[in-house]
Structures are given as structure tokens and as C-alpha cells.
C-alpha positions, 0 to 999 in steps of 0.5 A, a space after each residue: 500500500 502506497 504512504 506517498 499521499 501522507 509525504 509531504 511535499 519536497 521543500 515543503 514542512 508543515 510548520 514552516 509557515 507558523 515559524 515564518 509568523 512567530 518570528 516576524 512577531 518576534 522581531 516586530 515586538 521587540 523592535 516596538 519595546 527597543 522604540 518604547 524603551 528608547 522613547 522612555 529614556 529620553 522623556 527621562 532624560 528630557 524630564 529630568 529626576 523627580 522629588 519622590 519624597 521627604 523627611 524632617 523632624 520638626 520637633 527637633 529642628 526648633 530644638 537643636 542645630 544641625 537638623 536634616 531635610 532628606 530628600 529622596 529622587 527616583 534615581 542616583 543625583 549628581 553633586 549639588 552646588 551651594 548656590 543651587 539651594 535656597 531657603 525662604 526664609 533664609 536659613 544656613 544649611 550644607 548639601 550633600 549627596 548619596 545615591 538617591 538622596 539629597 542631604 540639606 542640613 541646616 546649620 542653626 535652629 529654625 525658628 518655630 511657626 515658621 513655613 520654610 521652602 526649600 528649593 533645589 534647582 539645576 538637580 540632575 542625576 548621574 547620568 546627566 540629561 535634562 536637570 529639574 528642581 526638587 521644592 519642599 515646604 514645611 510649617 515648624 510647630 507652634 509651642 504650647 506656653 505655660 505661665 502663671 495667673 494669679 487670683 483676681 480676689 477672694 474667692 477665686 484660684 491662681 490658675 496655670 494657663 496655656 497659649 500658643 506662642 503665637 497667641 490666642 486665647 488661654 486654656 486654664 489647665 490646672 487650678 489652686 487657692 495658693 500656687 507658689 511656683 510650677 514646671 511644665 513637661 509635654 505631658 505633665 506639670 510640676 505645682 508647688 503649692 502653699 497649704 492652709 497650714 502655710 506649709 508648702 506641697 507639691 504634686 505632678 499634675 497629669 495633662 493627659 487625665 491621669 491620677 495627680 501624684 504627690 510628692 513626698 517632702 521632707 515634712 513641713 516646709 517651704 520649697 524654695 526652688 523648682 526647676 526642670 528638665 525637659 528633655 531628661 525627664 527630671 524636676 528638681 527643687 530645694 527645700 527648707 524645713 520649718 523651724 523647730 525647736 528640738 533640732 536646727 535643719 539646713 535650708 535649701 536642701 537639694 532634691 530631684 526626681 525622675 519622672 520616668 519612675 512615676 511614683 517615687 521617693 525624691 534623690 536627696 543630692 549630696 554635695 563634695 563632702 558627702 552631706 546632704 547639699 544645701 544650694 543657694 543656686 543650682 541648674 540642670 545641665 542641658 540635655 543630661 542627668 546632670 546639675 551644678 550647685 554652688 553650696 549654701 553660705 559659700 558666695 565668697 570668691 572661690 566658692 565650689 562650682 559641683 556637677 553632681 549626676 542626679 541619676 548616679 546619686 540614686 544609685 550611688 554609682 558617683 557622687 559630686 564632682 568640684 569642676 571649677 568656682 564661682 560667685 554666680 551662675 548665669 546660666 548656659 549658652 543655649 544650644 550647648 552645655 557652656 557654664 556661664 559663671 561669674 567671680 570677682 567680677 569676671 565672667 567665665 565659661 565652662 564647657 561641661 561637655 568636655 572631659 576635663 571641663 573647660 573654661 574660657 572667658 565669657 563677656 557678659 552684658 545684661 543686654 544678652 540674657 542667658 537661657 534659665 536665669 532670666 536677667 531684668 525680667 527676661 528669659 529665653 527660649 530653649 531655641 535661644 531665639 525668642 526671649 519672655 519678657 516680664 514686666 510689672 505688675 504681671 505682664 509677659 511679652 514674648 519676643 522675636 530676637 532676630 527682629 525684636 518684635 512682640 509676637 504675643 503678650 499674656 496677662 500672668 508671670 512665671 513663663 515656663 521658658 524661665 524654669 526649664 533647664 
């Protein structure tokens, strides 16, 4: 039986055709990506690279110098130029770059309630091709204030208030018949008190509904200084008991606290000579556990300048150190740990960031106000760029220091900028 009908044809295969088609369709294909790719990249090219997020944190760029704005692109940047960024408002910064991100480090602290815009222009990436311009703007926060009011007459309570620095109407945040004196945290107050006995309390009020937590004193007296620490944490205070018949007790012993722990029992400070230390001035040092006293009935030129760690005489890991001397203590140069101290009439600086501290000359006007210690009514910010001005009977200004404009006014003392260390 012949099979030749089933042969197929010579030159002939059945799946000839099909190849035919599939690669036509190949090459036409890829041909067609090849003119897509090629258009891609040359709108990319043409287009430039794109801002394709950013990062700052706008807390800590009113706290401290040196705070960055990342920049993330869609692809790797060439070097940035100085003059290619500017800042509206001014403000001084460096320009870094690596790989996709575009690094802008602002040299000094912004200042707050501010919009900044941020432009970069002639941005290309590594590849070069067309350059484009990556713009951000962002609006610093608005710091909540506290201060105190005082009652209007009988019948009616001292009030702690709370404003925006840009102004506004108060909240009254915490109420008393008598309060001495206060501290304010983020999410807490500190409120010395004045009992009926006339004997002093204090107690850490919540901002957030919690329980009230009073301190436990070193019974009956009168606390004589309070001040706080924010960024630790910590309040501190001295303490003078009332006077008793029995035994003599020093005045103005020197406690902290650490509110970390909640309730507590206070850190009884301990000066050079191992004894419970009786300050006549003191002050947190910014930014750690850390204080300095100048000991009670010591205002002789020569007087022990201690730093003592609050935290170290809790656990009695360390104890007070002598790091210099001083009449007066003027307070620090914001936005470090520079002692500014006087004696005899001289001004000195003591950088307690350093090991050994060091001490250089300071000049001192009242025209210059240091933060904590407020001089002819004046305190500064923690930013050192806006002052709280006081002023009889009970009036609080607070100023713009670049320009010396009033950028809100209260009816009330005690600006919390005046107690924070």
C-alpha cells in the first residue's frame, strides 16, 4: 500500500509557515519595546529626576542645630552646588549627596511657626540629561506656653494657663487657692503649692487625665526652688524645713526626681563632702542627668562650682564632682552645655561637655540674657531665639530676637521658658 499521499511535499514542512509568523512577531515586538524603551529614556532624560519624597523632624529642628531635610529622587543625583539651594526664609544649611538622596542640613535652629521652602534647582542625576528642581515646604510647630495667673480676689484660684506662642486665647489647665511656683513637661506639670497650714506641697499634675501624684517632702516646709528638665525627664527643687525647736535643719536642701519612675521617693543630692547639699543656686545641665550647685553660705570668691549626676546619686554609682568656682551662675549658652559663671567680677565659661571641663572667658552684658536665669525680667527660649519678657505688675511679652518684635503678650508671670533647664 502506497504512504506517498501522507509525504509531504519536497521543500515543503508543515510548520514552516507558523515559524515564518512567530518570528516576524518576534522581531516586530521587540523592535516596538527597543522604540518604547528608547522613547522612555529620553522623556527621562528630557524630564529630568523627580522629588519622590521627604523627611524632617520638626520637633527637633526648633530644638537643636544641625537638623536634616532628606530628600529622596527616583534615581542616583549628581553633586549639588551651594548656590543651587535656597531657603525662604533664609536659613544656613550644607548639601550633600548619596545615591538617591539629597542631604540639606541646616546649620542653626529654625525658628518655630515658621513655613520654610526649600528649593533645589539645576538637580540632575548621574547620568546627566535634562536637570529639574526638587521644592519642599514645611510649617515648624507652634509651642504650647505655660505661665502663671494669679487670683483676681477672694474667692477665686491662681490658675496655670496655656497659649500658643503665637497667641490666642488661654486654656486654664490646672487650678489652686495658693500656687507658689510650677514646671511644665509635654505631658505633665510640676505645682508647688502653699497649704492652709502655710506649709508648702507639691504634686505632678497629669495633662493627659491621669491620677495627680504627690510628692513626698521632707515634712513641713517651704520649697524654695523648682526647676526642670525637659528633655531628661527630671524636676528638681530645694527645700527648707520649718523651724523647730528640738533640732536646727539646713535650708535649701537639694532634691530631684525622675519622672520616668512615676511614683517615687525624691534623690536627696549630696554635695563634695558627702552631706546632704544645701544650694543657694543650682541648674540642670542641658540635655543630661546632670546639675551644678554652688553650696549654701559659700558666695565668697572661690566658692565650689559641683556637677553632681542626679541619676548616679540614686544609685550611688558617683557622687559630686568640684569642676571649677564661682560667685554666680548665669546660666548656659543655649544650644550647648557652656557654664556661664561669674567671680570677682569676671565672667567665665565652662564647657561641661568636655572631659576635663573647660573654661574660657565669657563677656557678659545684661543686654544678652542667658537661657534659665532670666536677667531684668527676661528669659529665653530653649531655641535661644525668642526671649519672655516680664514686666510689672504681671505682664509677659514674648519676643522675636532676630527682629525684636512682640509676637504675643499674656496677662500672668512665671513663663515656663524661665524654669526649664
Amino acid at each position: 500500500m502506497s504512504t506517498e499521499q501522507n509525504m509531504p511535499a519536497r521543500g515543503r514542512h508543515p510548520d514552516a509557515a507558523p515559524a515564518r509568523r512567530f518570528r516576524r512577531l518576534l522581531y516586530g515586538s521587540t523592535a516596538v519595546i527597543a522604540l518604547l524603551m528608547v522613547t522612555l529614556i529620553g522623556a527621562n532624560l528630557a524630564q529630568g529626576p523627580h522629588l519622590t519624597s521627604a523627611q524632617i523632624n520638626l520637633g527637633t529642628s526648633v530644638e537643636r542645630a544641625g537638623q536634616r531635610l532628606l530628600l529622596q529622587s527616583n534615581e542616583p543625583l549628581a553633586a549639588v552646588a551651594a548656590d543651587q539651594v535656597s531657603i525662604t526664609p533664609a536659613a544656613n544649611a550644607t548639601t550633600t549627596v548619596t545615591a538617591n538622596s539629597l542631604d540639606v542640613q541646616f546649620t542653626d535652629v529654625l525658628r518655630y511657626n515658621t513655613s520654610y521652602t526649600v528649593n533645589v534647582r539645576d538637580v540632575k542625576s548621574i547620568s546627566a540629561g535634562a536637570s529639574s528642581t526638587f521644592s519642599y515646604s514645611f510649617t515648624t510647630p507652634d509651642p504650647v506656653m505655660y505661665f502663671l495667673a494669679t487670683s483676681a480676689g477672694e474667692g477665686t484660684n491662681d490658675a496655670i494657663k496655656s497659649v500658643p506662642l503665637s497667641g490666642g486665647d488661654a486654656i486654664t489647665v490646672f487650678s489652686a487657692p495658693h500656687i507658689r511656683q510650677f514646671v511644665a513637661f509635654a505631658n505633665s506639670l510640676v505645682v508647688n503649692t502653699i497649704n492652709d497650714d502655710d506649709t508648702d506641697a507639691l504634686t505632678i499634675v497629669s495633662l493627659t487625665g491621669g491620677t495627680a501624684i504627690p510628692v513626698q517632702l521632707a515634712g513641713a516646709g517651704t520649697v524654695t526652688s523648682l526647676q526642670a528638665s525637659p528633655g531628661s525627664n527630671l524636676f528638681g527643687y530645694t527645700f527648707s524645713p520649718a523651724p523647730s525647736p528640738q533640732y536646727q535643719t539646713p535650708p535649701d536642701q537639694l532634691f530631684a526626681y525622675d519622672l520616668t519612675r512615676g511614683q517615687d521617693y525624691a534623690i536627696p543630692i549630696t554635695g563634695a563632702d558627702h552631706e546632704q547639699l544645701s544650694a543657694r543656686d543650682w541648674m540642670f545641665v542641658p540635655g543630661t542627668t546632670s546639675l551644678v550647685a554652688l553650696a549654701a553660705g559659700s558666695a565668697q570668691p572661690g566658692s565650689a562650682l559641683q556637677l553632681i549626676d542626679t541619676l548616679g546619686e540614686r544609685e550611688g554609682t558617683s557622687g559630686a564632682v568640684v569642676v571649677g568656682a564661682a560667685q554666680t551662675l548665669n546660666g548656659f549658652v543655649p544650644g550647648t552645655k557652656r557654664l556661664v559663671t561669674t567671680q570677682a567680677g569676671v565672667s567665665t565659661a565652662t564647657d561641661l561637655g568636655t572631659t576635663p571641663p573647660a573654661s574660657t572667658p565669657f563677656a557678659l552684658s545684661s543686654s544678652s540674657p542667658l537661657a534659665g536665669h532670666p536677667l531684668g525680667g527676661m528669659c529665653l527660649a530653649p531655641n535661644g531665639r525668642y526671649a519672655a519678657v516680664t514686666s510689672a505688675p504681671s505682664h509677659i511679652s514674648f519676643v522675636d530676637l532676630a527682629d525684636g518684635t512682640t509676637v504675643s503678650t499674656v496677662n500672668g508671670s512665671q513663663p515656663n521658658w524661665c524654669s526649664n533647664g
